[in-house]
C-alpha angles and dihedrals in degrees: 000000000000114000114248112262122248103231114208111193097207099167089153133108126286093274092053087046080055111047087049086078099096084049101060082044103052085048106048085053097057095035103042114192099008098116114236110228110195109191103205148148108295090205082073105023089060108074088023099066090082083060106032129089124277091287143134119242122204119187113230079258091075102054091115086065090044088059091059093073129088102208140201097217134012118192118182116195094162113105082204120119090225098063092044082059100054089040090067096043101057116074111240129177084230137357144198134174125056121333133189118208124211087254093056095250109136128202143178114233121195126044099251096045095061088039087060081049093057090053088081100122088338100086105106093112097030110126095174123115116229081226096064099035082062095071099026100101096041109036131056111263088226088067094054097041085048089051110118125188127197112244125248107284116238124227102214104219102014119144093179117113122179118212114197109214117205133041119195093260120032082232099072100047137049133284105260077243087068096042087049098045081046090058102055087042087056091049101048083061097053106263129127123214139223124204113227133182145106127278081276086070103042086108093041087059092040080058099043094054097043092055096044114096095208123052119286116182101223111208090164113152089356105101132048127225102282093039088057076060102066103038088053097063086064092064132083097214136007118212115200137153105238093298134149087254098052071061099062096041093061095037083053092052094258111139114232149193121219120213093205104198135138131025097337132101125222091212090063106026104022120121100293106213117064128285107028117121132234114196113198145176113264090223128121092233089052085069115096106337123190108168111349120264108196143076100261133006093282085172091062092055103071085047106099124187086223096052091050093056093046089056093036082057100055090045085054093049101046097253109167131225084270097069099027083062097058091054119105117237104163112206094017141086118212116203137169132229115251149140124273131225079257096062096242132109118286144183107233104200116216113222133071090255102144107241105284127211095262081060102042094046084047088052092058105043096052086049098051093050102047080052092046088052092041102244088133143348115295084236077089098053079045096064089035083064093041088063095042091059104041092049102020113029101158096055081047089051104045084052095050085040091047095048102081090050084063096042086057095045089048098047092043092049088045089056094042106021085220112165122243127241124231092272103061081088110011079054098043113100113270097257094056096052105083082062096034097045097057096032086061085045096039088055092044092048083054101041095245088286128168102257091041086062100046084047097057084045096055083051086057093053094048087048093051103050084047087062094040 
């Protein structure tokens, strides 16, 4: 008898679709021979099956036959209504993700799925990548510990960079002024560029070429994704604001740069394999943005075409982390991609800055939940404490200060089953919102029920034995 299927709802855009890979891949190993359908957006499916894992797609326009099927696993990652909806209609032996019910009631199911939810405006500590939240809930933390990518290949002697032009929103890439003064500094050092972007950037490039002062090949709006592919695998470096794009490169081995601006955040959507390099504004609002806050793009300003290219240079030329860590970027912080002790993705910074309190609280909060949702001991989210208070004891402070305030609210909630307003998290300290945010979200995905509010409570207990 044929093994039931394992349906993904990927209704995103290309770099979701993307960063979806290692999950196809992490399921089809510990489920052989159940096929993987992934219902996705033809638009970018399309040129990426050449590239994806072995997988089915489906077009939103055959959801009737994905309703024939009686499955083992469904796994939305689509925040679409649509998808909720046929989340809910397919039979499934489990399911995560959102799910709409017949009666419209929706509803996350997984921890870590709701705990991707509560990261709306809440994100500043998280320290887990959307790629691996993708496969938390559904496949064993050891696979994914254990996942090991091959780093970016180097071209010894290649002069070739590629620049990729456009970004989703203008916000999170560079003025067509920068990309063309990029382009002569690029090409002052020696290294020849290469104009990339969909058919939505072929006047940006149009632009870019015609201000820069060296050559510039514009292949803006000419090649499709897998030809982008290709081409890529002819260049030394690719330069690209966080893009789908950016995505592919590093899923196809090409070693890129990441001109991290605007409201995005390198620890969810950087380049998700090792050795690959995010460079991003040292500012407090760069952290964790989630929709910009300030009169004017603060975090483009420290960003220098001259700076780039001189960085540009030493990746070109295999220059380690060593090196890379004695350059001066004023205003910016360079790090590489990497895997932590933890065996997640991680950002490695690249200077000799001592951990800072944005770090340390980041540390902790990644530890105690992988405790709270049993990934490791809480021996783990301990030391991680440990370190909070001795570097960082006013983040640790306003936590331990903060934590009666949601004992009283629990148990009150608990007794009356009452349900909570918007500011029991957005007006908690900082330090408290990565608790109180998906506490509030954990208690409306269960209806405020009884045993939602004991269960937040006992959270609260675990948390609390862990700080002593």
């Amino acid at each position: 008898m044929a093994k039931k299927p394992i349906l993904i709802l990927q209704m995103q855009r290309m770099g979701d679709l993307i960063l979806s890979f290692p999950l196809m891949l992490w399921l089809a190993r510990r489920h052989p021979g159940h096929p993987i359908f992934v219902a996705a957006e033809e638009a970018f499916y399309g040129p990426l099956m050449r590239l994806s894992p072995a997988a089915t797609y489906f077009p939103w326009s055959g959801a009737a036959h994905l309703e024939k099927h009686d499955y083992e696993l469904v796994l939305n990652l689509s925040i679409q209504e649509k998808a909720a909806v046929l989340a809910g209609r397919v039979r499934a032996e489990a399911k995560f993700g959102p799910v709409q019910a017949g009666d419209g009631t929706r509803h996350v199911h997984g921890d870590w799925q709701l705990y991707r939810t509560s990261l709306v405006r809440n994100n500043l500590y998280n320290r887990f990548h959307w790629g691996e939240l993708n496969g938390l809930d559904t496949v064993p933390f050891a696979d994914i510990a254990a996942t090991r990518f091959s780093l970016p290949r180097t071209l010894p002697g290649s002069n070739k960079v590629g620049l990729f032009l456009g970004a989703s929103d203008p916000a999170k890439r560079p003025t067509a002024a920068f990309w063309a003064r990029l382009v002569d500094e690029l090409h002052g050092r020696g290294l020849r560029t290469v104009l990339f972007g969909g058919p939505a950037e072929k006047g940006l490039g149009a632009k870019v070429a015609g201000l820069a002062k060296g050559p510039a090949l514009n292949l803006c709006g000419t090649l499709g994704l897998d030809e982008f592919g290709a081409v890529g695998q002819t260049l030394g470096l690719f330069i690209t604001p966080d893009t789908g794009p950016m995505h592919l490169a590093a899923w196809t081995g090409l070693k890129c740069l990441n001109l991290s601006m605007g409201n995005v955040n390198p620890w969810e959507t950087g380049p998700l394999s090792p050795g690959h390099y995010v460079l991003r504004a040292d500012l407090p609002c760069a952290r964790g943005c989630w929709q910009c806050t300030e009169d004017s793009l603060l975090c483009h300003e420290p960003f220098k075409p001259g700076r780039v290219a001189g960085l540009a240079k030493r990746l070109t030329s295999g220059a380690d982390g060593d090196r890379l860590a004695r350059l001066e970027l004023p205003g910016l912080t360079l790090f590489e991609t990497g895997r932590s002790d933890l065996g997640l993705y991680h950002l490695k910074r690249l200077d000799p800055a001592v951990p800072d309190a944005e770090r340390l609280a980041s540390r902790f909060w990644q530890a105690a939940f992988g405790g709270l949702f049993g990934l490791w001991e809480d021996r783990r989210t301990a030391e991680a404490w440990t370190g909070l208070t001795h570097g960082a004891s006013e983040e640790a402070e306003s936590l331990l200060a903060h934590i009666p305030e949601m004992g009283r609210r629990f148990k009150l909630g608990l007794r009356s089953g009452t349900a909570l307003d918007t500011s029991f998290w957005a007006g908690s300290p900082a330090m408290a919102r990565p608790f109180t945010g998906f506490a509030h979200m954990y208690l409306e995905n269960n209806d405020y029920s009884p045993r939602a509010w004991a269960h937040v409570l006992t959270l609260l207990e675990r948390l609390v034995s862990v700080c002593g």
